[in-house]
C-alpha positions in Angstrom: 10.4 -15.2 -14.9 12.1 -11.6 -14.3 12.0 -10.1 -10.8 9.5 -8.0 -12.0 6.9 -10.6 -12.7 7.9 -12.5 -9.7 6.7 -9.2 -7.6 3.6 -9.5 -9.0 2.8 -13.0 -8.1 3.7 -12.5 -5.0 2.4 -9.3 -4.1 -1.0 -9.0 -5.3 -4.6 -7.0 -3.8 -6.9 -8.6 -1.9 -10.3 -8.5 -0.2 -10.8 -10.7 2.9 -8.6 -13.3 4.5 -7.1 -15.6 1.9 -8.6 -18.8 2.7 -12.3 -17.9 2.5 -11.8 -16.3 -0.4 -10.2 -18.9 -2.1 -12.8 -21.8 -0.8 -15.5 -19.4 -2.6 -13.2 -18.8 -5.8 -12.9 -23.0 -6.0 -16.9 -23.1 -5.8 -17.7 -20.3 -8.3 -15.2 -21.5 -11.4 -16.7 -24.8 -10.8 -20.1 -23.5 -11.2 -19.3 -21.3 -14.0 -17.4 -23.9 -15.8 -21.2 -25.4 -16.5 -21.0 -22.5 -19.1 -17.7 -23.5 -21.0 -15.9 -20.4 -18.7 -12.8 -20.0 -16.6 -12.0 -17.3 -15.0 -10.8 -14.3 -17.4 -7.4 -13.6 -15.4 -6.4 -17.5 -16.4 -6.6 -16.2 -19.8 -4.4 -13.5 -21.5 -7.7 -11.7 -21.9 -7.9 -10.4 -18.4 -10.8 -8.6 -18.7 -13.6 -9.1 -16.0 -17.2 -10.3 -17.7 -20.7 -9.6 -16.7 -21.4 -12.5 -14.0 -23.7 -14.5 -16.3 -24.7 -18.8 -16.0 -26.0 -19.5 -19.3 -26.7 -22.9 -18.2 -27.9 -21.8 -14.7 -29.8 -18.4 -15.2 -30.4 -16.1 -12.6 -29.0 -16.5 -9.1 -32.3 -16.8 -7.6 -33.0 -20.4 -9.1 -29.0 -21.6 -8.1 -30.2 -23.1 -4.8 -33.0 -25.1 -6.8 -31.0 -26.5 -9.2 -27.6 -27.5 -7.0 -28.2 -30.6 -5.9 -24.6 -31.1 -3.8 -21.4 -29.2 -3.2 -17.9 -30.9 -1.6 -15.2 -28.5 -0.5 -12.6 -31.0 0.2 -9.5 -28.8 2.1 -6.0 -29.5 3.7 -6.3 -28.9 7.1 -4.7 -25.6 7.5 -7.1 -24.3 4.7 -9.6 -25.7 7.6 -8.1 -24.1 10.6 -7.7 -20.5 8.9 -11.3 -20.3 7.0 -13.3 -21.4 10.1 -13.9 -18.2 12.4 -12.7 -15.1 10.0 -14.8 -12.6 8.9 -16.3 -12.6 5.4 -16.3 -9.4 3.4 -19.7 -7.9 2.8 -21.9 -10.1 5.4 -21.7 -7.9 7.8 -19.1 -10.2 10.1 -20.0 -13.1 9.6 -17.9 -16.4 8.8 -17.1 -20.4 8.2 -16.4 -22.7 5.5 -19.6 -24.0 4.8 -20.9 -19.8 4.2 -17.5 -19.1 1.9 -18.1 -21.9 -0.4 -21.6 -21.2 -0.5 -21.6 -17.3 -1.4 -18.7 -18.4 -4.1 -21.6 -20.0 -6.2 -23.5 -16.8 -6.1 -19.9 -14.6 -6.7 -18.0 -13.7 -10.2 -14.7 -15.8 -10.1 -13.6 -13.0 -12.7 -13.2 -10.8 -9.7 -10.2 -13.7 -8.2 -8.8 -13.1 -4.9 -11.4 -9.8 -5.0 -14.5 -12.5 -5.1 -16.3 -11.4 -2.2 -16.7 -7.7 -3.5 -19.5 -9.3 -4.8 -21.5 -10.0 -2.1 -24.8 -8.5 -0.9 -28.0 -9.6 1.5 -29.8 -11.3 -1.3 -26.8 -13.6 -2.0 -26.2 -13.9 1.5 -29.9 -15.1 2.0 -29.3 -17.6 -1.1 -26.0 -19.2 0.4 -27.6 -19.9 3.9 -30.8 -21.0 2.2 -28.0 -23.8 0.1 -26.1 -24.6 3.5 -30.2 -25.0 5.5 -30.8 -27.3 2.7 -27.7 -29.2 3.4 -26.1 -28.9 0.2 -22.7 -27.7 0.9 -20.1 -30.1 2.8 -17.1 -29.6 4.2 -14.0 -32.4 4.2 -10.6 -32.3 5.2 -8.0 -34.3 3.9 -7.0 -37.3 6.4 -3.2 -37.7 4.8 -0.8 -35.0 5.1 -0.9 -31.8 2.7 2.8 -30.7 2.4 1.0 -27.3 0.5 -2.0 -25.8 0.0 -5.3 -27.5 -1.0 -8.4 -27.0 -2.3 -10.7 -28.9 -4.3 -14.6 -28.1 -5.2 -16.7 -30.5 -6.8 -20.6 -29.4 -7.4 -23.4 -31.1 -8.7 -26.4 -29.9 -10.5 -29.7 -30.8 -11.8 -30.8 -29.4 -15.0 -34.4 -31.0 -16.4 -33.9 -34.6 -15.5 -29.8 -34.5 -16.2 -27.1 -34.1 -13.0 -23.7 -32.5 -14.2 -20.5 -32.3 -12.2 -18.3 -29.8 -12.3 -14.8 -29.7 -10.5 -12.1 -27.3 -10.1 -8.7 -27.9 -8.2 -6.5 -25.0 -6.1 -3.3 -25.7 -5.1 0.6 -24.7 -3.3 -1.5 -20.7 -3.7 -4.8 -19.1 -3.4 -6.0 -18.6 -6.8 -3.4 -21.6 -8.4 -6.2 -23.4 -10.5 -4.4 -26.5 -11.4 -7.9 -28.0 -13.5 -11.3 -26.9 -14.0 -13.7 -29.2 -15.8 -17.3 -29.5 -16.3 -19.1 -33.4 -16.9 -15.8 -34.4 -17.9 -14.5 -32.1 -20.1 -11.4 -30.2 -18.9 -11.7 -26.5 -19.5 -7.9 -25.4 -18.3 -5.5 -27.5 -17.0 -2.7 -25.7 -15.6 0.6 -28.1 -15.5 0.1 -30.9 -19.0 1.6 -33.5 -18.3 3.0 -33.4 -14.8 3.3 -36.5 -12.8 1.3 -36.6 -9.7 2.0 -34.8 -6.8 5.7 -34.1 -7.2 5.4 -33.2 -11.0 2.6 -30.3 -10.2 4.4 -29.1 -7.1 8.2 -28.9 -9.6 6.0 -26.9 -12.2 4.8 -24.5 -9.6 8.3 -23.9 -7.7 9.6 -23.5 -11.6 7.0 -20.1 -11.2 8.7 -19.0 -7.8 12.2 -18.3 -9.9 14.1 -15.5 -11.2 16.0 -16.0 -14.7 15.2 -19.6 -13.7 16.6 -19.8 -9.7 14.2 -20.6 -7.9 13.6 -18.5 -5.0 14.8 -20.9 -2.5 18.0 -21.6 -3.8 19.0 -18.1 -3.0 21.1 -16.7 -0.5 19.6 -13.5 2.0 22.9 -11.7 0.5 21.5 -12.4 -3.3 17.9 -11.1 -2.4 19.6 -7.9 -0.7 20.8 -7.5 -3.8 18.4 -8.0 -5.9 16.3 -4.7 -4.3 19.2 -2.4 -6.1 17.7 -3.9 -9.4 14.2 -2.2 -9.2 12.7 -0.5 -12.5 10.5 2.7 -12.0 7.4 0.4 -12.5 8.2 -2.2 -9.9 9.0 0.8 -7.6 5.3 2.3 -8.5 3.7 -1.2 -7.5 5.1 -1.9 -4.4 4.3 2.0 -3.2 0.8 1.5 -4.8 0.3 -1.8 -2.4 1.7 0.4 0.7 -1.0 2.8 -0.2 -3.7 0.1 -0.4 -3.5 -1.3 2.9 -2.5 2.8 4.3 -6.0 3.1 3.5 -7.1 -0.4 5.4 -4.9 0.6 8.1 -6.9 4.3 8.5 -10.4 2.3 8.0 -9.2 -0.1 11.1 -7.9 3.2 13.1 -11.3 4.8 12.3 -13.7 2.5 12.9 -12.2 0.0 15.3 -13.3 -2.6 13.5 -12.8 -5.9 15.1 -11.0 -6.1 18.9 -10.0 -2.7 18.2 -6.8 -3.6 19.0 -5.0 -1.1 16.6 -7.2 2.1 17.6 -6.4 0.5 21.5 -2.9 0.6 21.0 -3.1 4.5 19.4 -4.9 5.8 22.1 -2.4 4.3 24.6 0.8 5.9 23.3 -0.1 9.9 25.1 1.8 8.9 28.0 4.6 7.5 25.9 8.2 8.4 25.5 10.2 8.8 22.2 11.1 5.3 21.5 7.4 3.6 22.9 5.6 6.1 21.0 7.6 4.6 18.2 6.8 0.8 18.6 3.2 1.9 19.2 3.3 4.1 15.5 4.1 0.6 14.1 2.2 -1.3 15.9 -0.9 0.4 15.7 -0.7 0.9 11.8 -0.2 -2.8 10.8 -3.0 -4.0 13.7 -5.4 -1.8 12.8 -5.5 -3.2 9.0 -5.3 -6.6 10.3 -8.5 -5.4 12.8 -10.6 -4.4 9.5 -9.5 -7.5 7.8 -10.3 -10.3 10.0 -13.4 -8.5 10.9 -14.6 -9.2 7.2 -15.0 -5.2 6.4 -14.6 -4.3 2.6 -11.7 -3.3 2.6 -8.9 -4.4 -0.6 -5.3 -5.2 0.8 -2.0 -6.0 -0.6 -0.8 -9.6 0.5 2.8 -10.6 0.3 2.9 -14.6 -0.5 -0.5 -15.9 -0.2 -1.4 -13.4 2.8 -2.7 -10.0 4.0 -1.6 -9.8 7.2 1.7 -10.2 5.9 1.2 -7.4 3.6 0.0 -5.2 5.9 2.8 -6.3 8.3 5.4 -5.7 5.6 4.1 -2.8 4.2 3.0 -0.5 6.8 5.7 -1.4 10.1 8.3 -0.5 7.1 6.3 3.0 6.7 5.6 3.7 10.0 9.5 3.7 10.4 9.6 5.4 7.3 7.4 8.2 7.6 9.9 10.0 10.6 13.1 10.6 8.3 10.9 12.0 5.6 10.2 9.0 3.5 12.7 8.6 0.8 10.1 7.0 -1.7 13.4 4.9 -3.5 14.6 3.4 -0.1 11.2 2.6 1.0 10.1 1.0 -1.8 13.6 -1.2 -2.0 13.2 -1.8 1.7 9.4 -3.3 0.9 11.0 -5.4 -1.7 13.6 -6.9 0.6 10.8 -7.8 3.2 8.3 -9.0 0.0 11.3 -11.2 -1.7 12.6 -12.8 1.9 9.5 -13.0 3.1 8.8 -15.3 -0.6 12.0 -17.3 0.3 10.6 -18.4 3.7 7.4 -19.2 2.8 9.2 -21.9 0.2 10.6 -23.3 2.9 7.9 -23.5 5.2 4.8 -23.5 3.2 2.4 -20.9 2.4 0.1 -22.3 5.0 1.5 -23.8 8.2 1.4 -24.6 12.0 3.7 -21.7 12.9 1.8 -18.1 12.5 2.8 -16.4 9.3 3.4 -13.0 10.5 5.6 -14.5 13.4 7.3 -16.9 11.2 7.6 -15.5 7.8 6.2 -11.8 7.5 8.1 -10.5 10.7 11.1 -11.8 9.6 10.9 -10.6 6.2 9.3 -6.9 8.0 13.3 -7.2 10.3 14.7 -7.4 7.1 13.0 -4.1 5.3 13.2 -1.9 8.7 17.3 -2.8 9.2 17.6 -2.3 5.3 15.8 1.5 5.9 17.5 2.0 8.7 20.9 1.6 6.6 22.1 -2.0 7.6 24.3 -4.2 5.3 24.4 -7.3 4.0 25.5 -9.0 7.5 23.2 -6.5 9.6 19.4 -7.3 7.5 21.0 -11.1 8.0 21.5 -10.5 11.9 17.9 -8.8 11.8 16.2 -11.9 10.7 18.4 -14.0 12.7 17.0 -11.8 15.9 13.4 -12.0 14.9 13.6 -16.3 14.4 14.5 -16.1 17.5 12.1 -14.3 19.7 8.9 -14.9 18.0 9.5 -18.8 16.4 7.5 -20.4 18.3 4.1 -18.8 18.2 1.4 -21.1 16.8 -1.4 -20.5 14.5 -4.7 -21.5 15.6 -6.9 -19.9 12.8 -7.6 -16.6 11.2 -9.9 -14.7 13.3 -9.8 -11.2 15.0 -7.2 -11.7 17.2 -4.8 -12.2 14.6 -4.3 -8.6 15.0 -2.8 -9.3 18.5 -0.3 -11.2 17.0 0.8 -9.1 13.7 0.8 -5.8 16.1 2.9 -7.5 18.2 5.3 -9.5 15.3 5.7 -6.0 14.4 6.6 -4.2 17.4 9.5 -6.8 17.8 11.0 -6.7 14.0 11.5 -3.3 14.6 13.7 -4.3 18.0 15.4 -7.1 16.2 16.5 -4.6 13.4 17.2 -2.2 15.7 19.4 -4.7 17.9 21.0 -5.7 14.5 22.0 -2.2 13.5 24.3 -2.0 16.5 25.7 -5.4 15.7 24.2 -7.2 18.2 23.2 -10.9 17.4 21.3 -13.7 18.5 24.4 -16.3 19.2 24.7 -19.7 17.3 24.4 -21.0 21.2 21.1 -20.3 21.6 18.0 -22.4 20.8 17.6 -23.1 17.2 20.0 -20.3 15.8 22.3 -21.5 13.7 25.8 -20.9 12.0 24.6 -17.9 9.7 21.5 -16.9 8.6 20.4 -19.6 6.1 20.9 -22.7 8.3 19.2 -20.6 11.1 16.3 -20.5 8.1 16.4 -24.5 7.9 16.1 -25.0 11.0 13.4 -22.8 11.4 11.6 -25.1 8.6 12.5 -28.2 10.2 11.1 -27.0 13.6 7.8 -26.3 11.5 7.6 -29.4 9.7 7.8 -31.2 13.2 4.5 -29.6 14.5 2.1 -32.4 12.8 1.2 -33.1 16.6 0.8 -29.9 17.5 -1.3 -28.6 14.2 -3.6 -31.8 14.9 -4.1 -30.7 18.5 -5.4 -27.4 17.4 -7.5 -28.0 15.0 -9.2 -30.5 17.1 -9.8 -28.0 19.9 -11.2 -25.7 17.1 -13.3 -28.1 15.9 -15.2 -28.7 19.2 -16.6 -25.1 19.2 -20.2 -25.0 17.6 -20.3 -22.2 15.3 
């Protein structure tokens, strides 16, 4: 894998938070495998089918003839699909209602699934999840990565089939689909259990073979200098994806609002607050239409659209005041998409730290120093700054005040780059910096990795709330 290719697994459109949309994708490729289909973009066909189940018929008889539907998830998969909006249902979420619209949705469309949706399929999942048909399980042991596994059942005349499908380590990573037995894809032949599929996957995550993690920041900085006109077009085509998300949120103050708050408070503002709110506003507001389930299509960076949006749009809003050199911004996107690929295969793509605190803000530090004109040492000091300030701050779900939290990740990447620019850095003294930027990195991950307790703690709080 070139670093072009790598770009485009890691920085992909979206519609909807991640984790819905990938408990519905699990459901609807198990259902359509009943027809002897995957999903097209599995194939080299890529071309998106009419939404047709031979073996099924029309959707109006699906809830007649499924007889039982297990989403078994890890339990951050849990924790971020339980209270965020779905697209298309008019604001309304959970796990049990994802899973159930999947079976109604084209799995052709991927991580776009729930473009799909309308009121009579909406009225056909709740009429599944009233019948109690769909169930929800979490794993009991440990997920290190990702997990998702659908398994639905069927009557057809007097016959029950099975059908199964299996996500894992990212959102649309089938590893197997398979109807009554027979496997229609399996993605890594071969691979020994657990640590043989995750191997295969990291293999994925390389460039010219080196895996993203075995990288150094200096190496990634680098690597932005190497962009072809095409990888430039694609990163600038994502920032104007989720410019347009970001104007919806501003627009409509979808959500808490929190993006159109924060853009209606800067009048009194000086220079430099007017600035933080600019950022802050755009990359909230996007977040605000997203977690509020509006329609809107979003480019993630590594598994997530806030982080997209985070990356994308504080890097513009910083941008846009010097005349936006298209070359620089694009290279400065890339930085913040690559670094913000290298943490996540340290931490996970899922995790008990927030994403856009942990991964996203870092990697946003990282673009804004680079735009700002910051070497090597400087983007370095940037991330250094951010782990820092924000590396404690939990996740406790997708949901609406997520946009709180990426507004605010935001606001501070842009202080830590700015601090780095005049050399000033977060010393090895303090907390969990360490000696340079990479073992400040590990530490980071082992701070993560520690927070079984804590991840438990939330998820059981979240759990007690009757939704």
């Amino acid at each position: 894998m070139n670093l072009s290719q790598l770009l485009r697994k890691i920085v992909i459109p979206v519609t909807g938070c991640t984790e819905p949309t990938a408990v519905g994708l699990a459901t609807s490729a198990a259902l359509t495998a009943f027809s002897g289909r995957i999903p097209c973009w599995i194939t080299s066909s890529q071309e998106v089918t009419e939404h047709k189940q031979e073996v099924i018929g029309d959707i109006e008889s699906i809830p007649e003839l499924v007889q039982d539907v297990l989403i078994l998830v890890d339990r951050n998969v849990y924790k971020n699909a339980l209270s965020v909006g779905i697209p298309n249902t008019g604001g309304k979420y959970g796990l049990s209602l994802a899973g159930s619209l999947g079976l109604f949705c084209n799995p052709d469309l991927g991580m776009n699934l729930f473009t799909d949706v309308n009121k009579e399929k909406i009225t056909l999942a709740k009429r599944l999840i009233g019948d109690n048909k769909i169930k929800i399980a979490t794993l009991k042991a440990k997920a290190n990565e990702l997990f998702i596994k659908a398994s639905v059942k069927i009557r057809v005349k007097s016959k029950i089939g099975t059908a199964k499908s299996l996500i894992r380590f990212y959102h649309n990573n089938f590893i197997f689909i398979e109807a009554d037995g027979k496997l229609l894809y399996e993605k890594y032949p071969g691979a020994k259990k657990e640590q043989g599929l995750k191997e295969r996957f990291i293999e994925e995550l390389s460039i010219e073979g080196k895996p993203i993690s075995a990288f150094t920041v200096s190496e990634i900085y680098r690597l932005t200098k190497n962009l072809t006109e095409e990888d430039k077009q694609y990163i600038l085509d994502g920032l104007r994806l989720n410019l347009e998300a970001s104007k919806y949120g501003l627009e409509k103050g979808s959500g808490l609002g929190i993006g159109k708050f924060i853009r209606d408070s800067m009048q009194a503002a000086g220079p430099y607050e007017k600035k933080i709110s600019r950022i802050k506003s755009l990359v909230a507001a996007a977040s605000d239409a997203r977690m509020a389930g509006e329609n809107v299509r979003m480019t993630s960076s590594s598994g997530s659209g806030n982080m997209g949006a985070l990356i994308t749009l504080s890097i513009y809003a910083l941008a846009e005041e010097t005349g936006l050199n298209e070359k620089l911004l694009a290279e400065a996107i890339t930085l913040a998409h690559l670094i913000t690929a290298y943490l996540t295969s340290y931490i996970g793509v899922l995790s008990p730290l927030c994403g856009s605190a942990a991964k996203g803000g870092i990697g946003a530090a990282a673009g804004m120093a680079y735009y700002m004109g910051a070497d090597e040492a400087q983007v370095s000091k940037a991330m250094k700054n951010m782990i820092s300030a924000l590396s404690g701050v939990i996740c406790d779900g997708a949901k609406l005040s997520c946009a709180l939290k990426v507004g605010e990740a935001a606001g501070v990447a842009y202080e830590c780059a700015s601090l780095a620019l005049k050399d000033i850095e977060v010393p090895f003294s303090d907390g969990i910096a360490g000696k340079n930027i990479e073992e400040t990195i590990n530490n980071l991950s082992q701070l993560s990795h520690a927070m079984d307790k804590a991840d438990s703690a939330i998820i059981k709080l979240m759990s007690k709330k009757a939704f």
